[in-house]
DSSP file (Angstrom, degrees, kcal/mol; ACC not computed):
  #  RESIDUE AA STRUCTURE BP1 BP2  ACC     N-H-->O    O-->H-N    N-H-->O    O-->H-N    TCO  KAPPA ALPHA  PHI   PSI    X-CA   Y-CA   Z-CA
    1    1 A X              0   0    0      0, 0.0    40,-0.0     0, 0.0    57,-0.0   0.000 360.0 360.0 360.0 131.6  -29.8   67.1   -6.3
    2    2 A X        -     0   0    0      1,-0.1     2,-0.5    38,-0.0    56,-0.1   0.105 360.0-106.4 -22.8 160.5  -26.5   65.6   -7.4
    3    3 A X        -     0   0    0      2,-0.0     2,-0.3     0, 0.0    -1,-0.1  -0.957  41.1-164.9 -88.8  98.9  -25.4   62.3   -5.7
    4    4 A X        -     0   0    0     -2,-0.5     2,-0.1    52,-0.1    52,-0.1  -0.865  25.8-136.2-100.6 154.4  -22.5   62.8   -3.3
    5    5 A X        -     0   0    0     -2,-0.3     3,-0.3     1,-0.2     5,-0.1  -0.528  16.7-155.2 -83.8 152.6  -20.2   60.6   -1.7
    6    6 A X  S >  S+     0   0    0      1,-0.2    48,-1.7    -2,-0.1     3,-0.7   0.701 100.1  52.4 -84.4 -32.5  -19.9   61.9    2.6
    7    7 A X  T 3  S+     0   0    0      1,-0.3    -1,-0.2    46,-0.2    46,-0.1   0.375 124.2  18.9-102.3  21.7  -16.6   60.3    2.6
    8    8 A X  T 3> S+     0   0    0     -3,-0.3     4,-0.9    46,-0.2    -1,-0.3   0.116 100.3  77.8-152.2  19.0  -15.0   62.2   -0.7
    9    9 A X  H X> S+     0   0    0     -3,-0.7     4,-2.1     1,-0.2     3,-1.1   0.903  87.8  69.7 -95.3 -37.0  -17.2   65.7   -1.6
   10   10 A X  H >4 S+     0   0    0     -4,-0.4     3,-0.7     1,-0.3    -1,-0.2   0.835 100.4  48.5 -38.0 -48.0  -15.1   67.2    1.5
   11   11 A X  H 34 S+     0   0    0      1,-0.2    -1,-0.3     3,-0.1    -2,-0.2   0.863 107.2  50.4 -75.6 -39.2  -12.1   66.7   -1.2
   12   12 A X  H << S+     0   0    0     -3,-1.1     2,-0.4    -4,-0.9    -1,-0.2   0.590 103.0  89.5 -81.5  -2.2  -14.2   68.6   -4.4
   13   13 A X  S << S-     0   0    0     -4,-2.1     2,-1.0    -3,-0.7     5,-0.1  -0.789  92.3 -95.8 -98.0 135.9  -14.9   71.9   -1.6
   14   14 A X    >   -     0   0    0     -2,-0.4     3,-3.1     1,-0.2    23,-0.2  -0.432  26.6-153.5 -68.7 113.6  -13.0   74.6   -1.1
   15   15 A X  G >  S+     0   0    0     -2,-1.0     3,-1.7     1,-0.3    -1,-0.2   0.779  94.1  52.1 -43.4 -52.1  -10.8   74.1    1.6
   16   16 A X  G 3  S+     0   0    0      1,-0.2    -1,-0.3    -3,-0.0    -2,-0.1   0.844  97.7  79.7 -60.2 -26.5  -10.2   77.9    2.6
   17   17 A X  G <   +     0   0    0     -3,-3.1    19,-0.6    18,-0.1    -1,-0.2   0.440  59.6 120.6 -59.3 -10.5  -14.2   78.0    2.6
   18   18 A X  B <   -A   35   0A   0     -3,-1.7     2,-0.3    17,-0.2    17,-0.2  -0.290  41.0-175.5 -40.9 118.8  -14.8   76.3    6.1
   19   19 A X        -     0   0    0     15,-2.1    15,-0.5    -2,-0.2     2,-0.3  -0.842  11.0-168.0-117.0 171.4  -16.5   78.5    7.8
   20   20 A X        -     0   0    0     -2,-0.3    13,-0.1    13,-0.2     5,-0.0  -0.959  37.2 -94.5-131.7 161.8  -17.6   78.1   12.1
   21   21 A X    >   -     0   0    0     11,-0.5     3,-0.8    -2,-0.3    10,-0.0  -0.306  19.9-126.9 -63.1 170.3  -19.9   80.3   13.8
   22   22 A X  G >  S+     0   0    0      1,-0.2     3,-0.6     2,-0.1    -1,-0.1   0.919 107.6  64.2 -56.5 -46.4  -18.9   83.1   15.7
   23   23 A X  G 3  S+     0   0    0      1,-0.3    -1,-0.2     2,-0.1    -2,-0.1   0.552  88.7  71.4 -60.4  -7.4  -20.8   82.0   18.7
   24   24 A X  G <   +     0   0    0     -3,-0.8     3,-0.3     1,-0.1     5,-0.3  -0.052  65.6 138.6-111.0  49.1  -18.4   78.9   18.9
   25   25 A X  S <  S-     0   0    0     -3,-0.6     3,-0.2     1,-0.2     4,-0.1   0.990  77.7  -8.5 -44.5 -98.3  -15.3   81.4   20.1
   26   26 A X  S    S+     0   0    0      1,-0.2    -1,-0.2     2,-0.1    -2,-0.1  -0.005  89.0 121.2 -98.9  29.6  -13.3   79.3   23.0
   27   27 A X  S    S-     0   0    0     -3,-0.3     3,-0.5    -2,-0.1    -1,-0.2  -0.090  87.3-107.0-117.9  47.2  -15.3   76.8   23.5
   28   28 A X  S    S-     0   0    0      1,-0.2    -2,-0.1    -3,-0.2    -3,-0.1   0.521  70.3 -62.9  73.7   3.6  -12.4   74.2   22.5
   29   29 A X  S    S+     0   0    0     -5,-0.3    -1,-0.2    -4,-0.1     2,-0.1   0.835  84.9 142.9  96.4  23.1  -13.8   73.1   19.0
   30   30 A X        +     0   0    0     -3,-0.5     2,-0.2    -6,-0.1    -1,-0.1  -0.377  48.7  89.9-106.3  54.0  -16.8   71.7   20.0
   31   31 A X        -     0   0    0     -2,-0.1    16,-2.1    -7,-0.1     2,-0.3  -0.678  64.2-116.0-145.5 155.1  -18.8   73.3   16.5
   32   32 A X  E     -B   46   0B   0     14,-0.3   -11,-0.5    -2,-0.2     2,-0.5  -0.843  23.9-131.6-100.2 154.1  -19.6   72.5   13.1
   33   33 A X  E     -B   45   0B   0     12,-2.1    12,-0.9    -2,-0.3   -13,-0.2  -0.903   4.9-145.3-133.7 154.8  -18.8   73.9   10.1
   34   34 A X  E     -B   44   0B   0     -2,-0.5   -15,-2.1   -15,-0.5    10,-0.2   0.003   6.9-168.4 -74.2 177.8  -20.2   75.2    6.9
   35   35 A X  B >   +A   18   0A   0      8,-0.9     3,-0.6   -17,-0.2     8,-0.4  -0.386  12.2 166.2-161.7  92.3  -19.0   75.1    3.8
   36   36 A X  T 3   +     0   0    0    -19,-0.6   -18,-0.1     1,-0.2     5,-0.1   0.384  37.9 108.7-121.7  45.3  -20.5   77.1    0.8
   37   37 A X  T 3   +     0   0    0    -23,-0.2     2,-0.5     1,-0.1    -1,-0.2   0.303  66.3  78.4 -76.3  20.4  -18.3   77.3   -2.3
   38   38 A X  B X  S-C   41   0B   0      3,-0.6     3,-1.4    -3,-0.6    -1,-0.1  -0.890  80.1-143.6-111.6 111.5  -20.2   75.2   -4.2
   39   39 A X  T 3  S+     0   0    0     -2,-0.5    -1,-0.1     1,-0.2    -2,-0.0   0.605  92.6  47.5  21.3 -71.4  -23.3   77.1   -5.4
   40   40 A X  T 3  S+     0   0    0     -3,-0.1    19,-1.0     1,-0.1     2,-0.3   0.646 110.3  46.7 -74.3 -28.3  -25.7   74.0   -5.1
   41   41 A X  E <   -CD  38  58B   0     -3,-1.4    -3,-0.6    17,-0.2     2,-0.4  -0.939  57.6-142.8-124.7 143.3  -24.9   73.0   -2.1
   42   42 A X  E     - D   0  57B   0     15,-2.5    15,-1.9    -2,-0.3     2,-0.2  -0.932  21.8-163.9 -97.1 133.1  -24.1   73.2    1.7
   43   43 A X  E     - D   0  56B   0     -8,-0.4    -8,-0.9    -2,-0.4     2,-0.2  -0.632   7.8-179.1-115.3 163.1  -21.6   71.2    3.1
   44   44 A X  E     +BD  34  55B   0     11,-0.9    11,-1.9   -10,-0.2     2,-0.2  -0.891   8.1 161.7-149.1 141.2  -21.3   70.6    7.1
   45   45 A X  E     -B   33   0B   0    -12,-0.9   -12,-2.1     9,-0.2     2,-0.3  -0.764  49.2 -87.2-149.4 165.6  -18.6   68.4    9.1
   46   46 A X  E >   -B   32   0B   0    -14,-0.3     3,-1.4     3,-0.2   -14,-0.3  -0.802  33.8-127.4-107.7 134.9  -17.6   68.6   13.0
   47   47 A X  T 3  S+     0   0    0    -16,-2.1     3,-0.1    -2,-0.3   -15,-0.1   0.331  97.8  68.4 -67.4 -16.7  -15.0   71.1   13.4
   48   48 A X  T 3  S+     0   0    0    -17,-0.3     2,-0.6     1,-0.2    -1,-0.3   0.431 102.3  38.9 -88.3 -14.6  -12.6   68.4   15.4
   49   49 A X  S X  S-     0   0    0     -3,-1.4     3,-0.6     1,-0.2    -1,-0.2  -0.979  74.1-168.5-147.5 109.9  -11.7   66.1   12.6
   50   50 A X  T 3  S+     0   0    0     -2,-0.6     2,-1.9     1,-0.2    -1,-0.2   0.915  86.6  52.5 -62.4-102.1  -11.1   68.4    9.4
   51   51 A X  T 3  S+     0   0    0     -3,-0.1     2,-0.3    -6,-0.1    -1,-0.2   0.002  84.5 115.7 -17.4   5.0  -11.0   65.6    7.4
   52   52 A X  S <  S-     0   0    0     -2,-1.9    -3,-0.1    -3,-0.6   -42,-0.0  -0.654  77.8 -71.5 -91.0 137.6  -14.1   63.8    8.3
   53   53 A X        -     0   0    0     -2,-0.3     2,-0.6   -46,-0.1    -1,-0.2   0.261  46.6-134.5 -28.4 148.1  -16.9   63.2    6.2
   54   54 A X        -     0   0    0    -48,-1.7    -9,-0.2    -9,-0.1     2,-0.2  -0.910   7.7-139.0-119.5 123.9  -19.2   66.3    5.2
   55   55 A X  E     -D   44   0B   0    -11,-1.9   -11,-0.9    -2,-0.6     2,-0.4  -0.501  28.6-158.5 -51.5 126.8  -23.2   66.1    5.3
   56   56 A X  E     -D   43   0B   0     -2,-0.2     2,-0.3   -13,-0.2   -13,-0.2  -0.973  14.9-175.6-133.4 147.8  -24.2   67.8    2.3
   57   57 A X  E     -D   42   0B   0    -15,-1.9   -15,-2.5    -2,-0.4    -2,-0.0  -0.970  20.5-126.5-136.4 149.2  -27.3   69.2    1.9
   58   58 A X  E  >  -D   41   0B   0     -2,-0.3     4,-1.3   -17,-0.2   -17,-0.2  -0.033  40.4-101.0 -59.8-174.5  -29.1   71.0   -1.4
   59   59 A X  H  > S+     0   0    0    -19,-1.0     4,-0.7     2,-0.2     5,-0.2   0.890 124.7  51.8 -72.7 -29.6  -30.5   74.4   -1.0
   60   60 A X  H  > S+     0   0    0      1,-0.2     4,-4.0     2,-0.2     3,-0.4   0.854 111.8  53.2 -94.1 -31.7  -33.8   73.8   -0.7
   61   61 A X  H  > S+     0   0    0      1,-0.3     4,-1.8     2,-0.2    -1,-0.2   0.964 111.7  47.5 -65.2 -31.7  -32.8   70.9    2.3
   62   62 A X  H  X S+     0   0    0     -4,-1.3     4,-0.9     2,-0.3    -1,-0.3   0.589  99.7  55.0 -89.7 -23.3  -31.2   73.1    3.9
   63   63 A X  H  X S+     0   0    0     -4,-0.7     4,-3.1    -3,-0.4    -1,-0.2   0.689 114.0  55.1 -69.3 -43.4  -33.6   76.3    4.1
   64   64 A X  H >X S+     0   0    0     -4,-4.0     4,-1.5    -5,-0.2     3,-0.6   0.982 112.8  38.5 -65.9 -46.9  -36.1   73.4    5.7
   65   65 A X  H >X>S+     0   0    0     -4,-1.8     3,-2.5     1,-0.2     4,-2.0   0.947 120.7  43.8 -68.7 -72.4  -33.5   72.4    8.5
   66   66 A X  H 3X5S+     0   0    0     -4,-0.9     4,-1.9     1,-0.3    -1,-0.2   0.768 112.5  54.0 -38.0 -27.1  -32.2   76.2    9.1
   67   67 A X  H <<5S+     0   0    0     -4,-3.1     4,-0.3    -3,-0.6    -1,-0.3   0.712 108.3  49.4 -84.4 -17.7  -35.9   77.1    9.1
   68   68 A X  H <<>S+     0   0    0     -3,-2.5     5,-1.3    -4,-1.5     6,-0.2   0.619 112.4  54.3 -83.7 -30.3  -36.6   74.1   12.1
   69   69 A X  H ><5S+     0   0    0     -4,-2.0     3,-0.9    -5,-0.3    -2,-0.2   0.887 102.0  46.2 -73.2 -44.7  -33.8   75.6   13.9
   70   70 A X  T 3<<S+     0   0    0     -4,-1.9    -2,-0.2    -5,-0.6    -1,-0.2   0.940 112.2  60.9 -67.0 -23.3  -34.7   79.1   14.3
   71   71 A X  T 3 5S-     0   0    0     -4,-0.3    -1,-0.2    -5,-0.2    -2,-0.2   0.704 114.4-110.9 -83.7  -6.5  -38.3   77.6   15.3
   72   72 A X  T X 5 +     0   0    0     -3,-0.9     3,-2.6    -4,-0.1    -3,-0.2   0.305  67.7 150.2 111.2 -13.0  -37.1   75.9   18.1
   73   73 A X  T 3 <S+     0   0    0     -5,-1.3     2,-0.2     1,-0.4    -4,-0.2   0.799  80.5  23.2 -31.8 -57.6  -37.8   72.3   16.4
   74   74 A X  T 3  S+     0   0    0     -6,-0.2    -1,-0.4     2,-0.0     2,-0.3  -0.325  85.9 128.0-114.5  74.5  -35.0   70.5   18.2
   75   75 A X    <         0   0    0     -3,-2.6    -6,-0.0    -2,-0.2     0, 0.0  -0.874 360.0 360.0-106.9 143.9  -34.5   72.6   21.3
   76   76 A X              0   0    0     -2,-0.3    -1,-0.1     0, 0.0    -3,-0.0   0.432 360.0 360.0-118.8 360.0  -34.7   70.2   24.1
């Protein structure tokens, strides 16, 4: 994987590419959101500060975390 900075990749993604789930409809903004116009990567930041640093993850990290979520991994 590339090296990215959290506090500057937010600036090399395309802005119109935020995306939030549906499921987070009214619930004031309390979501994350994706972000995946770059190819290599997936980006994610908290939906309340735009501008905040973005966790970025390759593909392959990011199939393991999505794959930990549907399986219940951190359901509490």
């Amino acid at each position: 994987m590339q090296s990215y900075n959290p506090d500057t990749v937010s600036s090399s993604l395309d802005d119109a590419a935020w995306q939030r789930p549906e499921a987070c409809g009214g619930n004031g903004g309390d979501c994350v959101e994706v972000n995946l116009s770059d190819p290599d990567v997936v980006a994610v930041r908290d939906s309340k500060i735009t501008r905040s640093p973005a966790l970025v993850f390759d593909n392959r990290e990011w199939a393991a975390f999505a794959g930990a979520l549907r399986e219940g991994q951190f359901d509490r």
